[in-house]
C-alpha positions in Angstrom: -0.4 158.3 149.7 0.1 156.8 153.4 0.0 153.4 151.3 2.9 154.3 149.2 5.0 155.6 152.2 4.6 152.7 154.3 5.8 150.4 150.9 8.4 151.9 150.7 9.2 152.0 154.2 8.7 148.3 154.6 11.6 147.7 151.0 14.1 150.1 153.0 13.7 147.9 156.0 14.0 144.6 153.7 17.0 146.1 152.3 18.8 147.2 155.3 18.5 143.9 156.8 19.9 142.0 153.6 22.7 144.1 152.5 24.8 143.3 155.1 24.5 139.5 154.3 25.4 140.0 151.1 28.3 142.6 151.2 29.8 140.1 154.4 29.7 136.9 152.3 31.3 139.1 148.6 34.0 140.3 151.4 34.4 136.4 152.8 35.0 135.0 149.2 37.4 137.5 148.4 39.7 136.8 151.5 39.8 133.7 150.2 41.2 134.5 146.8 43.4 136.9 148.6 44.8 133.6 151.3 45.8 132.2 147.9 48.6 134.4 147.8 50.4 132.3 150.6 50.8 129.1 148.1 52.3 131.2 145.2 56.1 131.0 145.1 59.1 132.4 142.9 60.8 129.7 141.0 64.1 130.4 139.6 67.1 129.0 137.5 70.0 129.0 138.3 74.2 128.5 137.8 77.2 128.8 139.8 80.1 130.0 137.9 84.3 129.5 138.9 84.5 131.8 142.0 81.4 129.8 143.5 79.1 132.8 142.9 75.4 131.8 142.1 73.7 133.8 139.5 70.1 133.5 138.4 69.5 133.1 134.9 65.8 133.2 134.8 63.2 132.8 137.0 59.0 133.3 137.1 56.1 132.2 139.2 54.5 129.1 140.5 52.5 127.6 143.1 52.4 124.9 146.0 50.5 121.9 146.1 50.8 118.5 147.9 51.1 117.8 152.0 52.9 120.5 154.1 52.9 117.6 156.5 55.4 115.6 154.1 56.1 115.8 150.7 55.5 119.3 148.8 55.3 120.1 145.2 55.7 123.1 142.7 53.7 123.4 139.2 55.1 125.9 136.9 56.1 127.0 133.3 58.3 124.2 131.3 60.2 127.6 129.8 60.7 128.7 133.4 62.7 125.7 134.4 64.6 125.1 130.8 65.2 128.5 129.5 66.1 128.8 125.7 69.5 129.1 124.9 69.3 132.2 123.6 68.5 133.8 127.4 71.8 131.3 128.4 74.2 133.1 126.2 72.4 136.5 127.0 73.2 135.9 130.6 76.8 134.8 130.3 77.6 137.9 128.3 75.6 139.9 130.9 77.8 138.8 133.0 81.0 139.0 131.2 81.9 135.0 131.2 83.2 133.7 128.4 80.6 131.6 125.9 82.8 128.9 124.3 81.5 126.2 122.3 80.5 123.8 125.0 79.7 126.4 127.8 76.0 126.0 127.3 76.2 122.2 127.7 79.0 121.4 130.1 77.2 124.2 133.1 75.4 123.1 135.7 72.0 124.6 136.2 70.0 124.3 139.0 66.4 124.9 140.1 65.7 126.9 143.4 62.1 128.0 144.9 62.3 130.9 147.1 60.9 130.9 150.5 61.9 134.6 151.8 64.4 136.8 150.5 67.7 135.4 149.3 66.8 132.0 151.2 66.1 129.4 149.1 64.7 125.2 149.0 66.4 123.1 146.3 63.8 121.4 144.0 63.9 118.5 141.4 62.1 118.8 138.4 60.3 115.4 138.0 58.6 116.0 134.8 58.0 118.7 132.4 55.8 118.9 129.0 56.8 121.2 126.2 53.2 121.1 124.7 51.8 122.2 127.9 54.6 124.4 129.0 54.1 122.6 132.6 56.6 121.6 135.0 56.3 119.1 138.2 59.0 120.3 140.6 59.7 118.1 143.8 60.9 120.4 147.0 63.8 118.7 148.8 61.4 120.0 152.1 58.1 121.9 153.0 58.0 125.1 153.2 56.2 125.5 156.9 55.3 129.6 155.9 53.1 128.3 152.9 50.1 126.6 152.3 49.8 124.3 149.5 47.0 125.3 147.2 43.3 123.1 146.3 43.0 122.4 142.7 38.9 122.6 141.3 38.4 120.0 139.0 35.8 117.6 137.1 35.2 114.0 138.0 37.4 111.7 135.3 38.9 115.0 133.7 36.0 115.4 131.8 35.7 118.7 130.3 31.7 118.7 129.7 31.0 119.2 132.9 33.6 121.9 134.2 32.8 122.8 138.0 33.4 126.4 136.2 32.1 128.3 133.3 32.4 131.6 131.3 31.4 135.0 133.3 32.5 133.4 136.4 35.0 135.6 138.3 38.7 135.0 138.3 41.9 135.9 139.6 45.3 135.4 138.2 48.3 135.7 140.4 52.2 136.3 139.9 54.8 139.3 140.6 55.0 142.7 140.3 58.0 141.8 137.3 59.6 139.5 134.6 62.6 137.7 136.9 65.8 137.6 134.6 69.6 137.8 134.7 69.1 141.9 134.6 66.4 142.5 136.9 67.3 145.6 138.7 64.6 143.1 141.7 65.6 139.3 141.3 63.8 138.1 144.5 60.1 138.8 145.5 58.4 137.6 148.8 54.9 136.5 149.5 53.9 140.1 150.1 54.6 141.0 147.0 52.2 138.9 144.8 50.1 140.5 142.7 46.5 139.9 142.2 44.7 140.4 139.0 41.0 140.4 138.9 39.0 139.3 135.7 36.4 137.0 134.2 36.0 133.6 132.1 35.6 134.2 128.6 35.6 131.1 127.4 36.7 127.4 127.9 37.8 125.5 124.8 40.5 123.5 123.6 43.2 125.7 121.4 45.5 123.0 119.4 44.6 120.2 121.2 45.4 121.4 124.6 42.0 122.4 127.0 42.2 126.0 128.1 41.0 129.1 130.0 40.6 132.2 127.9 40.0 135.0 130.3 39.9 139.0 130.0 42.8 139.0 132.5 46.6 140.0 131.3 48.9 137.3 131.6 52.8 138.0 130.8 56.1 137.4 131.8 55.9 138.3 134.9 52.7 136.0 136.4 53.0 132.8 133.7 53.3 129.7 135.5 51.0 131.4 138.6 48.0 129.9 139.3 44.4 131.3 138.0 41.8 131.2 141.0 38.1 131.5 141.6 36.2 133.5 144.3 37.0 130.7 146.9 41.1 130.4 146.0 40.6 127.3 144.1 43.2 126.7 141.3 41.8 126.3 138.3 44.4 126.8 136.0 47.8 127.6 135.3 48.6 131.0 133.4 50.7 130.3 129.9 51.8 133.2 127.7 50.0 131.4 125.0 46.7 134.2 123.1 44.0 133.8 121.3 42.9 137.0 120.0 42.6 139.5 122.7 42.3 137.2 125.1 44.7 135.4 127.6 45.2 131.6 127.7 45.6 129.6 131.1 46.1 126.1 131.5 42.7 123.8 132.3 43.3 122.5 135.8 41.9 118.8 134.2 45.3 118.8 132.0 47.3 119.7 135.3 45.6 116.7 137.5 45.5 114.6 134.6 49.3 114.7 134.8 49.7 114.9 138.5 47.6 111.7 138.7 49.6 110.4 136.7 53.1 111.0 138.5 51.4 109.5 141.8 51.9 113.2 143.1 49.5 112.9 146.7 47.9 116.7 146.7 44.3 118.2 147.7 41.5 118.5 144.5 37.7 119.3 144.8 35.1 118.9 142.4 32.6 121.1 143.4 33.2 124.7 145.5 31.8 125.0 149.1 28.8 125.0 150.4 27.2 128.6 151.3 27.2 128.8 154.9 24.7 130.0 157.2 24.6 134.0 157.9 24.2 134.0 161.5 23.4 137.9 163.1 25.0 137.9 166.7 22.0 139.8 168.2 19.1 137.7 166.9 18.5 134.2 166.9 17.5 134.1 163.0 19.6 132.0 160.8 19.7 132.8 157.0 19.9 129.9 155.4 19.5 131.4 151.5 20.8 134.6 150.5 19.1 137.0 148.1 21.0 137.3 144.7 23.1 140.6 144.4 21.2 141.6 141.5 17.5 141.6 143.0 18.9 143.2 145.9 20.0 146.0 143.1 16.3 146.0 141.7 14.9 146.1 145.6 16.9 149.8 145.8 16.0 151.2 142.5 12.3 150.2 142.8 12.6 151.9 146.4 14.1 154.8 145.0 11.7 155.2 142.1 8.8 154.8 144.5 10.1 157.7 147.0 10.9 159.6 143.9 7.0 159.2 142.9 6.0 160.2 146.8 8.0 163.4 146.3 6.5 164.4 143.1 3.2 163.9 144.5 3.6 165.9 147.5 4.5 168.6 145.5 2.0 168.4 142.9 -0.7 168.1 145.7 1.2 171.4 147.9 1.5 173.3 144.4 -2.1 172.6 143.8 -3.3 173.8 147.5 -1.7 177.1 146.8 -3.2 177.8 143.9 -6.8 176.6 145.0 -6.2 179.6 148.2 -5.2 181.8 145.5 -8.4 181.3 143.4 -12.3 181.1 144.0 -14.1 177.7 144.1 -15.8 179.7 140.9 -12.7 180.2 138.9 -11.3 176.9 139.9 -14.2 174.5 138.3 -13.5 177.3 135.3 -9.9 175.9 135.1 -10.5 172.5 135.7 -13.6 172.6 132.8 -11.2 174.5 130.1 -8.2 172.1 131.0 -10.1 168.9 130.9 -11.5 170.5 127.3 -8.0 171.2 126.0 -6.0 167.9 127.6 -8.5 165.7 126.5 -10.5 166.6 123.9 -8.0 168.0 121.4 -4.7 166.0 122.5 -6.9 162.9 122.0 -8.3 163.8 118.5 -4.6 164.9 117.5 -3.0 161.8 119.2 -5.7 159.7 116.6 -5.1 161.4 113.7 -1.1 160.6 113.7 -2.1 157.1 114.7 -4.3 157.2 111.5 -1.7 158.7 109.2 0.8 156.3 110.7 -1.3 153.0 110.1 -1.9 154.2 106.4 1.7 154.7 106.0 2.5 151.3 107.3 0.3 149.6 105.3 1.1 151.5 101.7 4.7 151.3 102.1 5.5 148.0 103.9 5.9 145.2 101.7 6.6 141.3 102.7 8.9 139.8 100.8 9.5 135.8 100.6 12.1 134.0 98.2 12.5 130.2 97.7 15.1 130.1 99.9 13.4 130.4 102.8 14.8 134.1 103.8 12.4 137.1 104.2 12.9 140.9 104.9 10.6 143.3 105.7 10.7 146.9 103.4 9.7 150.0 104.5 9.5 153.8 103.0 12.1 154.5 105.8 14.9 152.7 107.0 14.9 154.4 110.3 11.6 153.4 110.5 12.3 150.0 111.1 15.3 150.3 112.6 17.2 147.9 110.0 19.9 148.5 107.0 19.9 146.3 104.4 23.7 145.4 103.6 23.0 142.2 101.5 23.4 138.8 101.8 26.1 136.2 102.3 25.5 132.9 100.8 27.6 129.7 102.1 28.5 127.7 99.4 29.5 124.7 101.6 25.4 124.8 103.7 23.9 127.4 101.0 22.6 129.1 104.4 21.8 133.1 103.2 22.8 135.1 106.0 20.6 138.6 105.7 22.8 141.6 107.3 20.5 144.0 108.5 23.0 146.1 110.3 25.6 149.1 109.4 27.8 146.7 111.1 27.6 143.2 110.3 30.9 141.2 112.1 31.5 137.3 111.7 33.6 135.1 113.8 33.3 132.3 115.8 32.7 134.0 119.4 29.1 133.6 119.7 28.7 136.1 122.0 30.4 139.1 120.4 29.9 138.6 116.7 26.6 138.8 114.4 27.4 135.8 112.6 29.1 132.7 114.3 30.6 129.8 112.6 31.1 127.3 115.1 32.1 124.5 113.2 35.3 125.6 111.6 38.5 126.2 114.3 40.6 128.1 112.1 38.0 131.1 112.0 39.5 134.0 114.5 36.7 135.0 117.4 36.6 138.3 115.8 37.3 137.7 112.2 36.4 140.3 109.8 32.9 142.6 109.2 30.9 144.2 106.7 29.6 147.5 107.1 28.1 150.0 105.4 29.7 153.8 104.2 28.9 156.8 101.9 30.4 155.0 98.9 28.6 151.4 99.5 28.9 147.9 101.4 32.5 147.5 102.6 34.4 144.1 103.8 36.7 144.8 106.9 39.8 142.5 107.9 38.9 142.6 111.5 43.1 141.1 112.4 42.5 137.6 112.1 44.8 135.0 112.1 44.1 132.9 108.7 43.0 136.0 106.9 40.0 137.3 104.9 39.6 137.2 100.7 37.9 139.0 98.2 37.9 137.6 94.7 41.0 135.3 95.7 42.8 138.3 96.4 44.1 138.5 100.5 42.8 141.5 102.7 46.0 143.2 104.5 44.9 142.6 108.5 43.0 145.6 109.3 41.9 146.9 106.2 38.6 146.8 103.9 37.5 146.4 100.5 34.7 147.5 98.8 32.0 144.8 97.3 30.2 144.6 94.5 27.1 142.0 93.6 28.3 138.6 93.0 31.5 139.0 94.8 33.1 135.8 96.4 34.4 136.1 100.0 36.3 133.6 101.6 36.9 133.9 106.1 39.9 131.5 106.5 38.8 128.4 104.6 35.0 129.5 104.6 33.8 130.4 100.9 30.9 132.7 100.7 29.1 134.5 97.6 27.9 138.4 98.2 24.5 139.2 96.6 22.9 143.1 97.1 
């Protein structure tokens, strides 16, 4: 007992001491996302009509980099700075100006990056890229109220060896709104930037460009922003682009890549900083490694279990006092003798008899089945019993791989971390791109909304909806051909 209490003592005192380490240095890294803020600006474009009036025609969000020192640049959305025609002519008329034939093409526009309010710095575009959707912007000056952002990359733009990776935490950045001709708000400030938290997902390359797929949402109103980690790093730059559920950001090795290339002179990391030491300003100890977060989490639960045990104990032994005053030492050894009999004896002898029945059931009704391809199942009396539903088999007819489904839910895609069944080596396949699960009626094939659509017998599923199978049925995911056998 006094054993106990002084263990758990000594894990409160443990954890006490390095909480505060931990909770200081999650605070510390997100100030640092939050500084980010200071580099994101508003980019918009612009006209000025026959009375000399500027209007905007659209605008969106961007961010800093270069030397405050000297020369300062802007990266941003391609669509931002060369809006489609269709938003020209929707602006002129908003505005009630005239839209002749060569309106379009004979007006000026310019391109303006806001630095507070109304005030603006004229900027150049120096290059843009319609398959990236990027734009280089050139500032005519610094802004002296902004700090130009670091970009995290890889050595030689090599995307093998990311200095990021899926699960790590993100934050994508932009304004409260989409910035058009009809915004009711058509300027924001750096106070108003918004800050969306989320994490990686995945990184791959989605028709040829390298990307960030994240769990963040990405719209109008914060494309062309910058995507940070936990230390304000860029890492990428938000597009409107999806894939599935997901949101796509621009790989920050396609933005260098490019930036390199213009000779643009701006700050780029491949690795993120060094953890620093925790020094406590009353002691003289320095904390040169921190305890992960989540043993830190296991520390308090095991202290709370253990304290939790203490407790019951304490009772159990105060209960048991009480009843030992209540009783003679006589009547006591009486109890103890006629519970030991009934606790152990016949508990025991029941306890082996289910074991019994149990092994014999197990070894009458569990077969072992093995075929020549290779696949084998295990059969029991019950299904419950071993916890698996038999749904089938696929066969694929390009590997001949049998894929048992031994669930009521049985999805395929190529997300390997949310699907049963991932086929990696085909990129028209959706993440999540269809299921087959099991109902009153029989063994159903779901359409799970994928982009290059699911067949049953060369006939197309409608997104969304399922079909029932029979033996010998052949299914085709996308381009992916596979027989159905019960």
């Amino acid at each position: 007992m006094k054993g106990l209490r002084n263990l758990c003592i000594n894990l409160l005192v443990i954890v006490s001491l390095l909480l505060p380490c931990n909770v200081a240095q999650a605070a510390a890294k997100e100030q640092k996302a939050e500084d980010a803020k200071n580099g994101v600006v508003q980019v918009n474009t612009v006209f000025t009509d026959d009375a000399d009036q500027k209007h905007i025609v659209y605008g969106g969000t961007g961010f800093l980099v270069g030397d405050a020192e000297d020369t300062e640049y802007v990266i941003t959305c391609n669509h931002i700075v060369n809006p489609s025609d269709e938003i020209k002519v929707a602006a002129f008329e908003f505005l009630e100006i005239p839209v002749e034939e060569d309106t379009l093409s004979n007006t000026r526009y310019e391109t303006e990056v806001v630095l507070e309010g109304d005030v603006v710095v004229s900027a150049t575009i120096v290059n843009t890229s319609d398959e990236l959707d990027l734009a280089v912007l050139q500032l005519s000056q610094p802004i002296y109220t902004r700090e130009p952002l670091t970009i995290l990359t890889s050595k030689n733009y090599d995307t093998n060896s990311l200095p990021y990776s899926t699960t790590d935490k993100i934050y994508t950045m932009g304004y409260p709104d989409e910035i058009r001709f009809d915004s009711p708000v058509q300027y924001y400030s750096d106070s108003q930037v918004i800050m969306t938290a989320g994490s990686i997902v995945n990184l791959l390359s989605l028709n040829g460009v390298q990307v960030i797929e994240s769990d963040t949402s990405i719209g109008a109103n914060n494309c062309g922003g910058p995507i940070v980690n936990e230390y304000g790093y860029v890492i990428g730059m938000n597009l409107l682009a999806k894939d599935g559920m997901y949101s796509c950001s621009l790989d920050s090795t396609k933005i260098v890549k490019v930036l390199d290339g213009l000779g643009v002179n701006y700050t780029k990391v491949n690795e993120n900083p060094k953890t620093e030491e925790v020094k406590e300003p009353t002691t003289k100890i320095e904390t040169k490694e921190t305890i992960p977060l989540y043993l830190i989490i296991i520390l308090c639960v095991g202290a709370v279990v253990i304290i939790a045990l203490i407790i019951t104990i304490i009772v159990l032994k105060v209960s048991s006092n009480r009843n030992r005053e209540i009783q003679s030492k006589k009547e006591i050894k009486q109890a103890e003798s006629q519970a030991i009999e009934q606790f152990v004896n016949r508990p025991n002898m029941a306890v082996r008899e289910m074991q019994h029945k149990e092994v014999a059931s197990k070894s009458v009704d569990t077969n072992v089945l093995s075929n020549d391809g290779g696949e084998t199942s295990i059969l029991g009396k019950s299904e419950s019993f071993s916890g698996q539903i038999n749904l089938g088999k696929l066969i694929r007819v390009k590997t001949n791989e049998k894929i048992a489904m031994n669930k009521a839910y049985f999805s395929i895609g190529k997300d390997t971390l949310h699907v049963d069944y991932s086929i990696r080596d085909n990129g028209t396949i959706s993440r999540q791109h269809a299921a087959i699960r099991k109902m009153g009626d029989g063994i159903y094939l779901e359409d799970c909304n994928s982009t290059n659509g699911t067949w049953v017998n060369n006939v197309r599923l409608n997104k969304g909806s399922r079909v029932k199978l029979a033996n010998g049925d052949m299914v085709k995911i996308s381009n992916e051909e596979f027989k159905y056998e019960l």
